[in-house]
C-alpha positions as CSV (number, residue, x, y, z in Angstrom):
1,X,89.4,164.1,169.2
2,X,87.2,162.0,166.4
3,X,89.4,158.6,165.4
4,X,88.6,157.4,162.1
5,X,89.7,153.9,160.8
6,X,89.1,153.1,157.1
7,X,88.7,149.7,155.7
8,X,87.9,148.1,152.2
9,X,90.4,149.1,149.9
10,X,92.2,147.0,147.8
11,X,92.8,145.7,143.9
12,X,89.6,145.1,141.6
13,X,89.6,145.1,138.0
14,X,88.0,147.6,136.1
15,X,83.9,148.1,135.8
16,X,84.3,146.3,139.3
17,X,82.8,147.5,142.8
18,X,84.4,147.9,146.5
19,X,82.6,149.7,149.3
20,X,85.1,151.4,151.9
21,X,84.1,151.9,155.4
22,X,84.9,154.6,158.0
23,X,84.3,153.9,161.2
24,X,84.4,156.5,164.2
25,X,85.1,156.8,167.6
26,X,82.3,159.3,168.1
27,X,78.5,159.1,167.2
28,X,79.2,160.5,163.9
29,X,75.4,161.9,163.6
30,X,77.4,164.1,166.1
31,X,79.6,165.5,163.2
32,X,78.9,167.9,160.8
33,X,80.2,167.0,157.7
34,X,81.7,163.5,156.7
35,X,83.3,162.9,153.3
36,X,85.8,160.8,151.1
37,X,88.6,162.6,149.7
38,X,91.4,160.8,147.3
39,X,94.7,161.6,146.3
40,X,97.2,160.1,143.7
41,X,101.1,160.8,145.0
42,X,102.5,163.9,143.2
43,X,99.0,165.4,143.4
44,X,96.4,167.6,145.8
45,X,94.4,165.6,147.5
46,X,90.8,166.1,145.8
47,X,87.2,165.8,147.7
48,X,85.0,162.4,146.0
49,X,82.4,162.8,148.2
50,X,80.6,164.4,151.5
51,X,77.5,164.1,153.8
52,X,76.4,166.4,156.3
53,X,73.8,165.7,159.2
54,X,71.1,167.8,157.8
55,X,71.5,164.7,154.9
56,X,72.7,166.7,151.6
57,X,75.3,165.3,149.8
58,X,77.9,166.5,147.3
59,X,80.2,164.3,144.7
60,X,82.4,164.9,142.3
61,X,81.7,165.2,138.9
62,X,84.4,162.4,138.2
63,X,82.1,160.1,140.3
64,X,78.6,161.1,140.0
65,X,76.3,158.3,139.2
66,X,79.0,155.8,140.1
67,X,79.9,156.6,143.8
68,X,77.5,156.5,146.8
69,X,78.2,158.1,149.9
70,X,76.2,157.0,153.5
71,X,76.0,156.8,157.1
72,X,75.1,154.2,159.0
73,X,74.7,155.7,162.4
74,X,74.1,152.9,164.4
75,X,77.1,151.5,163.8
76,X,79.1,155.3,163.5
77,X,80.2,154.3,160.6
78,X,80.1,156.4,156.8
79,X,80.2,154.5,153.9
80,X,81.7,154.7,150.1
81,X,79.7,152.8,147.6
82,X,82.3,152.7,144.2
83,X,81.0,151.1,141.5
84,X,81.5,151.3,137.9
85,X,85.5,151.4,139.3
86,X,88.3,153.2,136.4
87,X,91.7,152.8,136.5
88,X,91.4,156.7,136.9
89,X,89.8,155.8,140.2
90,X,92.9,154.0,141.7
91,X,94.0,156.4,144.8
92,X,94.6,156.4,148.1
93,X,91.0,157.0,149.5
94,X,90.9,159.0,152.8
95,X,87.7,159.3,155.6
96,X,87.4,162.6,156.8
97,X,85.3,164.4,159.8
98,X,84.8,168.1,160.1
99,X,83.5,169.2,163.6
100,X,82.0,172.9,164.1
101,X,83.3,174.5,166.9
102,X,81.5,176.6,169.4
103,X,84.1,179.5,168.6
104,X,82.6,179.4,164.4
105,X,86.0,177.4,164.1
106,X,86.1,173.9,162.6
107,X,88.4,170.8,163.1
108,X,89.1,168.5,160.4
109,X,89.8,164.7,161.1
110,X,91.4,162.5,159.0
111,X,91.7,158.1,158.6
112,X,95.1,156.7,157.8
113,X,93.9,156.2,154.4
114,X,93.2,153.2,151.9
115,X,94.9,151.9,149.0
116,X,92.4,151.3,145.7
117,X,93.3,150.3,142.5
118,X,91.7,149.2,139.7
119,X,93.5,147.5,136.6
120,X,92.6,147.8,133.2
């Protein structure tokens, strides 16, 4: 089982920047596919951003050219970049971990989550 432990939320005005860390209890260049995902109570939980190990990345349109996603492996940690922040933007931000299984099955990990919230 893959532990993830998210850090770096918090309150930042809008236009600012915070970088949210995920840090993993595996190598996580062991893992398939890491991503951010966010969700807003009273709605689905939405993907902002993934990574896989072959290096290709994926964000949502909402946060293209804002967002950055990365990997330091060394330190089995995946990284959010946000700049640019919107009030839009404020969510709770979740790491995530998806593991391929020998079976063609996958497991999906996820952090305990992290408050952001940007003011106007």
């Amino acid at each position: 089982q893959v532990q993830l432990v998210e850090t770096g939320g918090g309150l930042v005005q809008a236009g600012g920047s915070l970088r949210l860390s995920c840090v993993a209890s595996v190598r996580i260049d062991s893992i398939y596919t890491m991503g951010w995902y966010r969700q807003i109570p009273g709605k689905q939980r939405e993907l902002v951003a993934s990574s896989t190990t072959t290096g290709s990345t994926h964000y949502a349109d909402s946060v293209k050219g804002r967002f950055t996603i990365s990997r330091d492996n060394a330190k089995n940690t995946m990284y959010l970049q946000m700049n640019s922040l919107k009030p839009e933007d404020t969510a709770i931000y979740y790491c995530n971990a998806l593991r391929l299984l020998s079976n063609s099955g996958q497991v999906s990990t996820w952090g305990q989550g992290t408050q952001v919230t940007v003011s106007s």
